[in-house]
C-alpha positions as CSV (number, residue, x, y, z in Angstrom):
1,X,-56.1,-5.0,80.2
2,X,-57.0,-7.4,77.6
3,X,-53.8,-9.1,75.4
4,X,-55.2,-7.0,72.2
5,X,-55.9,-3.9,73.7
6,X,-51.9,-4.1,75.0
7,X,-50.1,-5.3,71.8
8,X,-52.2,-1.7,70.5
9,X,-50.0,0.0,73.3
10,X,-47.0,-1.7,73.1
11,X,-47.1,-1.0,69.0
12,X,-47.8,2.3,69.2
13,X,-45.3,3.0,71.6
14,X,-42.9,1.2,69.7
15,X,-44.0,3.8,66.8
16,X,-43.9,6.7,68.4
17,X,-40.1,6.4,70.0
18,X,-37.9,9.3,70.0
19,X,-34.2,8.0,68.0
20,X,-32.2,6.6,71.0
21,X,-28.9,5.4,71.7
22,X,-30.5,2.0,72.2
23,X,-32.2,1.8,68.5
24,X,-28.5,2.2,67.2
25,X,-26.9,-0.2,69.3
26,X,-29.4,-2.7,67.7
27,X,-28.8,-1.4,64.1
28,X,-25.0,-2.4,64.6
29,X,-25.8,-5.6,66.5
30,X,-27.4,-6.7,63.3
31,X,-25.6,-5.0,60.9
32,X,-22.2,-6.9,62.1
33,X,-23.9,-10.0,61.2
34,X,-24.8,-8.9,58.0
35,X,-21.2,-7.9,57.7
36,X,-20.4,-11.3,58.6
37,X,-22.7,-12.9,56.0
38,X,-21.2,-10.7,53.3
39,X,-17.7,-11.6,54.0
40,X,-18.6,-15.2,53.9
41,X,-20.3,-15.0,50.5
42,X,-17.7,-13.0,48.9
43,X,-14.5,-14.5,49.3
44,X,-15.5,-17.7,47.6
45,X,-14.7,-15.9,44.2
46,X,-11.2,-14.9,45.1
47,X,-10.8,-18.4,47.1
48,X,-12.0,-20.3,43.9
49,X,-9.6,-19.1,42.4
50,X,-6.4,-20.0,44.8
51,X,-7.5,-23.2,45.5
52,X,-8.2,-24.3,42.3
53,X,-5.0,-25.8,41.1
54,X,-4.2,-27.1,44.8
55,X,-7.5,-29.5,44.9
56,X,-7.5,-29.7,41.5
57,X,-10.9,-28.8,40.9
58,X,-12.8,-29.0,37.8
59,X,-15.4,-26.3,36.3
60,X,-18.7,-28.4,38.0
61,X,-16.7,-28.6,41.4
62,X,-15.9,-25.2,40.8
63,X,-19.6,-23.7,40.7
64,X,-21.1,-26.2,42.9
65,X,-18.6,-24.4,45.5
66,X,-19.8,-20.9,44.7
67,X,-23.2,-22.0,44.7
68,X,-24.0,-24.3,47.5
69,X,-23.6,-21.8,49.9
70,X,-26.5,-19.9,48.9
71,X,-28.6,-22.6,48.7
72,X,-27.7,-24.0,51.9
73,X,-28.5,-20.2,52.7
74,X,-32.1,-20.6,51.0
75,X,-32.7,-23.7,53.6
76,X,-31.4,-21.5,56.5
77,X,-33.8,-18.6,55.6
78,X,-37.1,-20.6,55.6
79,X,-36.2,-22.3,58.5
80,X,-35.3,-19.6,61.3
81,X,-37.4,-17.4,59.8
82,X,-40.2,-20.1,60.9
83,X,-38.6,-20.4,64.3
84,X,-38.2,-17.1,64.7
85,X,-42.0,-16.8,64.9
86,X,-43.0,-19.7,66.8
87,X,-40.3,-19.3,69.3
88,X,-39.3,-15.8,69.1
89,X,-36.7,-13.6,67.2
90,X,-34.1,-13.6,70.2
91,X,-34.0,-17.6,70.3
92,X,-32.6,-17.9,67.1
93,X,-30.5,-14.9,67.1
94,X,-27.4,-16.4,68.7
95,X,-27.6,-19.8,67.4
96,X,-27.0,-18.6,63.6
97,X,-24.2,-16.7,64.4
98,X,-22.6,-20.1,66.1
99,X,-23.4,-22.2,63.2
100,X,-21.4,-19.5,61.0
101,X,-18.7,-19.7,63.4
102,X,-18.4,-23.4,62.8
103,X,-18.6,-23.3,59.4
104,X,-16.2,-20.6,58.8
105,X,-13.7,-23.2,60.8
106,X,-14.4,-26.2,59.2
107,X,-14.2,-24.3,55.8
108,X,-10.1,-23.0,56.8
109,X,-9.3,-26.0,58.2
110,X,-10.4,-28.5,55.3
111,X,-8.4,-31.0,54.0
112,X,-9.9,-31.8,50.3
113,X,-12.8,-30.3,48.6
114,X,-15.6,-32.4,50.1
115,X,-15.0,-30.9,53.8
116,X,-14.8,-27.9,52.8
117,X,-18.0,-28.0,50.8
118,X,-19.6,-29.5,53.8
119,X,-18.0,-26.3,55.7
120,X,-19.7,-23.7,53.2
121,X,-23.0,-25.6,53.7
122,X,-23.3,-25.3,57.5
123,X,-21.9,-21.5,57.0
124,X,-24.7,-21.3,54.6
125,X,-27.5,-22.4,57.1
126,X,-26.4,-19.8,59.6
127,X,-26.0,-17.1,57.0
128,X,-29.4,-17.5,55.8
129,X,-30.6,-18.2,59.8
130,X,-29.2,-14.1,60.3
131,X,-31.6,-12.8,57.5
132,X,-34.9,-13.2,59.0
133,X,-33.7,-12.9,62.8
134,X,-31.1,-9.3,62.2
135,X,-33.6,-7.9,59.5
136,X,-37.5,-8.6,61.4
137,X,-35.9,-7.8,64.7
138,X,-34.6,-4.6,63.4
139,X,-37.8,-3.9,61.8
140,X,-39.5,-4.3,65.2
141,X,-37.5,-2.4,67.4
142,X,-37.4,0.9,65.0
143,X,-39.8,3.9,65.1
144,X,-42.0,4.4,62.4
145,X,-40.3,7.8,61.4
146,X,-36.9,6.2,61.2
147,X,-37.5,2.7,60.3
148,X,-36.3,2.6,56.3
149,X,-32.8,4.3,57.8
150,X,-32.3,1.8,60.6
151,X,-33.0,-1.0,58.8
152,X,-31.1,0.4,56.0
153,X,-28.1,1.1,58.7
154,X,-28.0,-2.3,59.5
155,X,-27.7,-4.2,55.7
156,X,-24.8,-0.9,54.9
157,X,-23.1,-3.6,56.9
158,X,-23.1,-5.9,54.0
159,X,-21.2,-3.6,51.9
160,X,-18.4,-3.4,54.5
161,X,-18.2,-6.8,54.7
162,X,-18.2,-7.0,50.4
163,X,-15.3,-4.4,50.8
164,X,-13.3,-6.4,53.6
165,X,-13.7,-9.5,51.9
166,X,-11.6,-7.6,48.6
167,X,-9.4,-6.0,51.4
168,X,-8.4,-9.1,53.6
169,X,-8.0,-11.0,50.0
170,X,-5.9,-8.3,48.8
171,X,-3.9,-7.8,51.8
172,X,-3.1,-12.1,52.4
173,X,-1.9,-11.8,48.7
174,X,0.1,-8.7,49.1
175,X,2.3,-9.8,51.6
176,X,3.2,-12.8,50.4
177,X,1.7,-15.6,51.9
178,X,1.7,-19.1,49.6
179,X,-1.5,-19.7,47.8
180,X,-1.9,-22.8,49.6
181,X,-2.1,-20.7,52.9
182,X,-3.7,-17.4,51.6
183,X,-7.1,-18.9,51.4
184,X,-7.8,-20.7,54.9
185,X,-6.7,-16.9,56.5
186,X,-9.6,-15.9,53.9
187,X,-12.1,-17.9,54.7
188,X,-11.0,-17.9,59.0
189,X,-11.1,-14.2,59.2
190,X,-14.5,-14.5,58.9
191,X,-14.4,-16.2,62.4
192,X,-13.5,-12.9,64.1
193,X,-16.8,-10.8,63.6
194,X,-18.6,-14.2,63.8
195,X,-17.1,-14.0,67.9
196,X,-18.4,-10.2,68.0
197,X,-21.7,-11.0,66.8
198,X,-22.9,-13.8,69.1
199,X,-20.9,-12.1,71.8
200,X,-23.4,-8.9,71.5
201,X,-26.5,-10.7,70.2
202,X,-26.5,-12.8,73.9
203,X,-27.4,-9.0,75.6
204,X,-30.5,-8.5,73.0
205,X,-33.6,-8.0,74.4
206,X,-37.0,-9.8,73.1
207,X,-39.0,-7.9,70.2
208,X,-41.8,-6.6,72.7
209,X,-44.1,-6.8,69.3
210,X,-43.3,-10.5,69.5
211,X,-43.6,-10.6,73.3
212,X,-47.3,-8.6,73.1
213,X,-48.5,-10.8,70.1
214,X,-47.8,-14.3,71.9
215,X,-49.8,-13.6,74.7
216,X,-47.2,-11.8,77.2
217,X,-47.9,-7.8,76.8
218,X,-47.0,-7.4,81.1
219,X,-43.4,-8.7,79.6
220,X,-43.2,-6.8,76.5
221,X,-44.2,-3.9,78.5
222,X,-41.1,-4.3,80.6
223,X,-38.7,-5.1,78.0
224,X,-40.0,-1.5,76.4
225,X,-39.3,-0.2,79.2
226,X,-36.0,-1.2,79.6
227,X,-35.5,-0.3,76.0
228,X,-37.1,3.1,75.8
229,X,-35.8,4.1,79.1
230,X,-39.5,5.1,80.3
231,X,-42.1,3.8,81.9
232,X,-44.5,1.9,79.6
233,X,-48.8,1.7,81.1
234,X,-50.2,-0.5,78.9
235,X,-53.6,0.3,79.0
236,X,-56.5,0.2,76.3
237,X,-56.3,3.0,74.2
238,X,-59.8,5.1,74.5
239,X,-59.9,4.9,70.8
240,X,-59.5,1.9,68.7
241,X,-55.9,2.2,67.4
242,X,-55.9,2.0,63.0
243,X,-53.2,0.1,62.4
244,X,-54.0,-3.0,64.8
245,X,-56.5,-4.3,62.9
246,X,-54.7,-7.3,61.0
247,X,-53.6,-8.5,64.5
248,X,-57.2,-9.6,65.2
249,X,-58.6,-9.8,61.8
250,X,-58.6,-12.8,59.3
251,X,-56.0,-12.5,57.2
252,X,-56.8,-13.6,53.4
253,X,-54.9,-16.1,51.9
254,X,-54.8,-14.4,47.5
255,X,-53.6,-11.2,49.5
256,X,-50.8,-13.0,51.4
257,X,-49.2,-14.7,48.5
258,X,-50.0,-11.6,46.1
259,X,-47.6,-9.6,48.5
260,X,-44.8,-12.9,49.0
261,X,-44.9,-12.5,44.9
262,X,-43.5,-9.3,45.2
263,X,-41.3,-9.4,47.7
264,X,-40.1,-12.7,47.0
265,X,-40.0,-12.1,43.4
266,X,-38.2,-9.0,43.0
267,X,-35.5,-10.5,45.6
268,X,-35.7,-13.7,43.8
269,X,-35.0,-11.7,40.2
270,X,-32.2,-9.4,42.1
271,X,-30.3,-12.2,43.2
272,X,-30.2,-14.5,40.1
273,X,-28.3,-11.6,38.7
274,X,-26.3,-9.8,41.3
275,X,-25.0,-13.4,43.1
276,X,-24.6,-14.6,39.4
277,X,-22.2,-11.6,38.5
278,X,-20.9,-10.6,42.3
279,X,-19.7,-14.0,42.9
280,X,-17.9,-14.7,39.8
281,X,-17.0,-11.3,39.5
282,X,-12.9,-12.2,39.9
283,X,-13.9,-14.3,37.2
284,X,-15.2,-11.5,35.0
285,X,-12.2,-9.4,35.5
286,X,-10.2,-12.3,34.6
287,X,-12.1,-12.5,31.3
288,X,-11.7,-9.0,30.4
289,X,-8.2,-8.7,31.9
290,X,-6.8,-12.3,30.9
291,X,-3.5,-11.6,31.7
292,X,-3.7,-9.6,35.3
293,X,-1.8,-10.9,38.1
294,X,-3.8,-12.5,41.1
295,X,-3.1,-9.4,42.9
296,X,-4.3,-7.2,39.9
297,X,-7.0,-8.8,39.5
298,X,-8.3,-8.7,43.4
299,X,-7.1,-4.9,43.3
300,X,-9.2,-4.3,40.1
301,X,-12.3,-5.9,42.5
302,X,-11.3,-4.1,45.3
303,X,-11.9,-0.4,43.7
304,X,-14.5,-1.3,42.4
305,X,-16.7,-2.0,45.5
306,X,-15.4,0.8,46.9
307,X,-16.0,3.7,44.2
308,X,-19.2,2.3,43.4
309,X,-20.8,0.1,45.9
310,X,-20.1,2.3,49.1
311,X,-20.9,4.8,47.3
312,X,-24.4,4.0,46.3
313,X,-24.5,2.0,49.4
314,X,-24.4,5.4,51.7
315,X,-26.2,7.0,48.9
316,X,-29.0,4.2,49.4
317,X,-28.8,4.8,53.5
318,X,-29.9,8.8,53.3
319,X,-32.3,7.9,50.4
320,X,-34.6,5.6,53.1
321,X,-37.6,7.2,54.8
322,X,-36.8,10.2,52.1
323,X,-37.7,8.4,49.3
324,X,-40.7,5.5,48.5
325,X,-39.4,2.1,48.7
326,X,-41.0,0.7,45.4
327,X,-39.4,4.3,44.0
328,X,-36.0,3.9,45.3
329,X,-36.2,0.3,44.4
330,X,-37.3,0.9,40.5
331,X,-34.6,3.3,40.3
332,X,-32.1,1.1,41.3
333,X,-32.9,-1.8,39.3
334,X,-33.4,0.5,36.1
335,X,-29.2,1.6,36.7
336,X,-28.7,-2.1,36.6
337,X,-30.5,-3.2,33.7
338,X,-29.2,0.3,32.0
339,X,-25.7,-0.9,32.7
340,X,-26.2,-4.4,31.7
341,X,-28.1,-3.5,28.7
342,X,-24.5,-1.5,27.4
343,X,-22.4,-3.5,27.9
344,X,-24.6,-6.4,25.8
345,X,-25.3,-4.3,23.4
346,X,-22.1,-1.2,22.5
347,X,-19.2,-3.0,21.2
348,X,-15.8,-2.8,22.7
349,X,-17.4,-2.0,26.2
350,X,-16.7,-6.0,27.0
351,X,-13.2,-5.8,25.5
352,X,-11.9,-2.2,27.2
353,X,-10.9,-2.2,31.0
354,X,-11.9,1.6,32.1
355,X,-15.2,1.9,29.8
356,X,-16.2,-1.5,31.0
357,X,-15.5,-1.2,34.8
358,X,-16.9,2.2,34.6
359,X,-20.5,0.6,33.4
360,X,-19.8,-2.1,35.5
361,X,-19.5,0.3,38.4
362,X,-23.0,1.5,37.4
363,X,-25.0,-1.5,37.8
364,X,-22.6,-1.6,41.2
365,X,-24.0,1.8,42.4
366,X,-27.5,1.1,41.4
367,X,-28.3,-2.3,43.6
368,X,-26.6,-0.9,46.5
369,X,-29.1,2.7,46.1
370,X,-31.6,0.5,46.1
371,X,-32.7,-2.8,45.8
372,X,-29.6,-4.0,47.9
373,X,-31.5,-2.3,51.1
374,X,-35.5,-2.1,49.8
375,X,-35.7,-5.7,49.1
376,X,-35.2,-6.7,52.4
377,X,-36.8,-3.9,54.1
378,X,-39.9,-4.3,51.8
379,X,-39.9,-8.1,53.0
380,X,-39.7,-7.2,57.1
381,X,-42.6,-4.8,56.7
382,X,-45.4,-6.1,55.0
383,X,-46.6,-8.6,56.8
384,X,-48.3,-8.5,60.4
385,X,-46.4,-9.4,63.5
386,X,-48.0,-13.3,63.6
387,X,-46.2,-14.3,60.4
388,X,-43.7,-11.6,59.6
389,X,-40.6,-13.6,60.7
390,X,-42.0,-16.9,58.4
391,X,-42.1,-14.7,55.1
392,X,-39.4,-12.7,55.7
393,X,-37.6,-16.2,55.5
394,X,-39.9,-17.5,52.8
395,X,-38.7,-14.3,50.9
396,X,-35.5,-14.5,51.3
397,X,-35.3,-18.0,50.9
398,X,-36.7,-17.9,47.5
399,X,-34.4,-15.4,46.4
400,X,-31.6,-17.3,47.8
401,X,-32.2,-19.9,45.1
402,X,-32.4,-18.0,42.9
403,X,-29.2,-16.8,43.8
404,X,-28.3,-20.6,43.9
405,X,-29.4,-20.8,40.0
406,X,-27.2,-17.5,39.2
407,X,-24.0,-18.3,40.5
408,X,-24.4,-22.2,38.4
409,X,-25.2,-20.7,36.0
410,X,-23.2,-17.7,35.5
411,X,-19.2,-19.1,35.1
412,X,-21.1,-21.8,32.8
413,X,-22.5,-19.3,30.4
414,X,-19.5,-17.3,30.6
415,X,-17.6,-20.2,30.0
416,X,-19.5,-21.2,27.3
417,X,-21.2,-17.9,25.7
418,X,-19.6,-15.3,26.6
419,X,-19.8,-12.3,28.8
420,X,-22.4,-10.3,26.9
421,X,-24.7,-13.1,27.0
422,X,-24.7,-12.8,30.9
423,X,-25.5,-9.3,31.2
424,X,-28.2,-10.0,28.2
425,X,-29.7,-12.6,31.4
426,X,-29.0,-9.9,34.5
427,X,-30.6,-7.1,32.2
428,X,-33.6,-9.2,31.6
429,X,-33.7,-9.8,35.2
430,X,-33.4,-6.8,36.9
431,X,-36.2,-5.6,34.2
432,X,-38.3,-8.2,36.3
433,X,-37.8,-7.2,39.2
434,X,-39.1,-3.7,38.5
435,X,-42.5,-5.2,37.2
436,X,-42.8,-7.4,40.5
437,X,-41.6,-4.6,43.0
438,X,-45.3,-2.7,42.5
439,X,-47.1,-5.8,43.6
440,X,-46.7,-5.1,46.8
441,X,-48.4,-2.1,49.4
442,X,-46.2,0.9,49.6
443,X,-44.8,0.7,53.4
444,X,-43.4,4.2,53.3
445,X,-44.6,6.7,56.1
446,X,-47.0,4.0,57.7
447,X,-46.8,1.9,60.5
448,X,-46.1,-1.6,60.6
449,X,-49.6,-2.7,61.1
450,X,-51.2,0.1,59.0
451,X,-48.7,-1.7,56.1
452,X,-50.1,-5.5,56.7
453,X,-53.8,-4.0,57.1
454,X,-54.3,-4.7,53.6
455,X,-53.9,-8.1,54.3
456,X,-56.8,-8.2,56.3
457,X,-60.0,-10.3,54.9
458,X,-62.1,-7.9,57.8
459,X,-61.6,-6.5,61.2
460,X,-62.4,-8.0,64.4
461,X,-65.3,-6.6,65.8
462,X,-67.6,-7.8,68.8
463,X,-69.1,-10.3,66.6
464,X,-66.1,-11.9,64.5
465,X,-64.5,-15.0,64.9
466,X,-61.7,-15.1,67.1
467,X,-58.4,-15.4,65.2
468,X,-57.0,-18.6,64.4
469,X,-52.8,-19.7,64.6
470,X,-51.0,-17.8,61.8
471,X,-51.6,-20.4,59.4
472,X,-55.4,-20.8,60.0
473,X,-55.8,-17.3,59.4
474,X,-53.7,-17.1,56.5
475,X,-55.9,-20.0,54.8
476,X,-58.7,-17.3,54.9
């Protein structure tokens, strides 16, 4: 039983799993933190604005506090998604989930606005830690036939968590709690599923794909085994299995960052507008709606997210493994960039409450059919076992600045220009990230090794090279 000829096994068996009780638990195990991150990320708009006149911020204090987050996020991301490959996904699945505890805390309990901007920065680093470790070990654990649904399970999370982040605001607000109160119980409610998440995450097994690929396929066999409820022989298969290949092949280095480009880009390009719009979005109302209440105006938020964005976002669930990605994706970006596009360019949509939450609803719906779920997906799937967890991180890294650059930018330029000139920007972007989604390999209906194949320079016969670390073979 060689180490190759097992991680073919292990894959495959991995594959071919019957839907289990065990590959659900998983997908809510990692969708709570998702939940969690989503939470986190969207209060800030409806904090911003109640502690605004307490701390007496200013309008550069004001986006560096909806902004650092993310890029603190962006650090997070390239980091654990590089541990999670050189010491596994389960290491580093708990410790993120204790750095958002902490920061969560520090955040509710800060005295002046420097604290709690150090607060939102450690949050940030654990947020961006769960992104590689909940979405690659999801990826790992699922069946090839189910895969886009379980995945996709797991980031519907994140529009719970959007919608509780409205609903815990709304609720604080409506019962009467002072200003200078309401937003530490914001921001510490996001404590609670922190608890839940490390709580389950400690009971995870390892990724056997992980296990198999660094050297250990007796122990990835037995944590399969535990996890499919079977017994697991891993034994050479009599014929050479397809979709191993890139796991003993060179990998080429133009290929590599071809496919980062698009997954990277088309997340990059989604977040620079969604982040810019979603996190000021109290701030939008506020601009269309001058007068509205606090109340009204987290109410307003409130139905939105849940008309459109759970609507699209359940939509977006039973779409996956029926639809392409890059399809599903396209089509979601191209409601966006629709949406944005009318209300830049039809007058009186920017000035008129129903006409414009009703297109603003639209681009809603369209990122959570699609690119909401796809972007991530895309970026767990197309890259072989050895590196996965690194450019998963690098992806979503790099769109977390870019989310970074939306959400300084957007209350500046709405400040400044106007709201038509910011969905002018997201409708150029979401255009963007149509052209870079089709740069990468469509990972529909195919294993996760038949996906990264293409990043193969050749495969390992009895006269190739042996494979190098991940990085000497992505040099190729």
């Amino acid at each position: 039983m060689t180490v190759k000829s097992s991680s073919a096994t292990i894959a495959k068996s991995l594959d071919d799993a019957k839907l289990s009780v065990f590959h659900l638990k998983a997908a809510v195990t990692a969708g709570a933190g998702f939940f969690t991150d989503s939470y986190d990320l969207n209060v800030i708009g409806t904090v911003t604005l109640l502690i605004t006149p307490q701390f007496h911020l200013g309008s550069g204090q004001v986006a560096m506090l909806t902004s650092s987050t993310l890029l603190a996020v962006a650090a997070g991301a390239m980091l654990f998604g590089r541990l999670g490959d050189l010491l596994g996904r389960r290491r580093v699945y708990g410790l993120e989930a204790i750095l958002m505890i902490i920061g969560a805390l520090v955040s509710a309990l800060a005295p002046n606005f420097a604290v709690l901007l150090a607060g939102r920065l450690i949050l940030g680093i654990g947020i961006g830690g769960d992104y590689p470790a909940s979405g690659v070990i999801m990826t790992e654990y699922a069946n090839a036939r189910n895969r886009g649904k379980l995945v996709g399970l797991t980031f519907v999370f994140y529009v719970f968590g959007q919608v509780s982040a409205y609903l815990v605001s709304l609720l604080v607000l409506a019962v009467g709690v002072p200003d200078d109160l309401a937003w530490r119980l914001i921001l510490g409610a996001g404590v609670i599923p922190s608890l839940l998440v490390l709580h389950q995450r400690r009971h995870m097994p390892e990724s056997p794909r992980w296990t198999a690929e660094s050297g250990d396929p007796e122990q990835a066999a037995r944590d399969l085994e535990a996890f499919a409820q079977r017994t697991i022989t891993a034994e050479p298969a009599p014929e050479p299995v397809r979709g191993t290949r890139t796991a003993t092949a060179r990998l080429s280095r133009r290929r590599i960052l071809v496919t980062l480009a698009g997954t990277a880009g088309s997340w990059f390009f989604y977040n620079v507008a969604v982040y810019g719009i979603n996190v000021s979005q109290p701030l939008l109302i506020k601009n269309i709606v001058p007068h509205a209440t606090m109340v009204t105006n987290v109410a307003l938020n409130a139905v939105l997210v849940v008309c459109f964005s759970l609507v699209g976002g359940i939509l977006g669930v039973v779409a996956l493994d029926r639809l392409r990605r890059r399809t599903q994706q396209a089509v979601g970006f191209g409601l966006c960039a629709l949406a944005m596009m009318l209300i830049t360019v039809v007058p009186g949509l920017s000035t008129t409450v129903i006409p414009f939450a009703v297109t603003f609803g639209m681009s809603l719906f369209g990122s959570m059919l699609g690119p909401n779920y796809t972007t991530m997906i895309i970026a767990a799937e197309s890259f072989p076992t050895s590196i996965r967890s690194t450019f998963h991180g690098l992806s979503s890294g790099i769109a977390k600045i870019g989310a970074f650059g939306g959400a300084v930018v957007v209350p500046l330029v709405l400040a400044g220009g106007g709201l038509r000139i910011v969905t002018l920007i997201a409708s150029c972007c979401f255009l963007a990230g149509i052209g870079t989604t089709f740069l990468v390999r469509e990972p529909h209906g195919l294993t996760l090794d038949d996906v990264s194949e293409a990043l193969a320079v050749e495969p390992a016969g009895p006269a190739a090279a042996p494979a190098g670390t991940p990085v000497e073979e992505a040099r190729a």
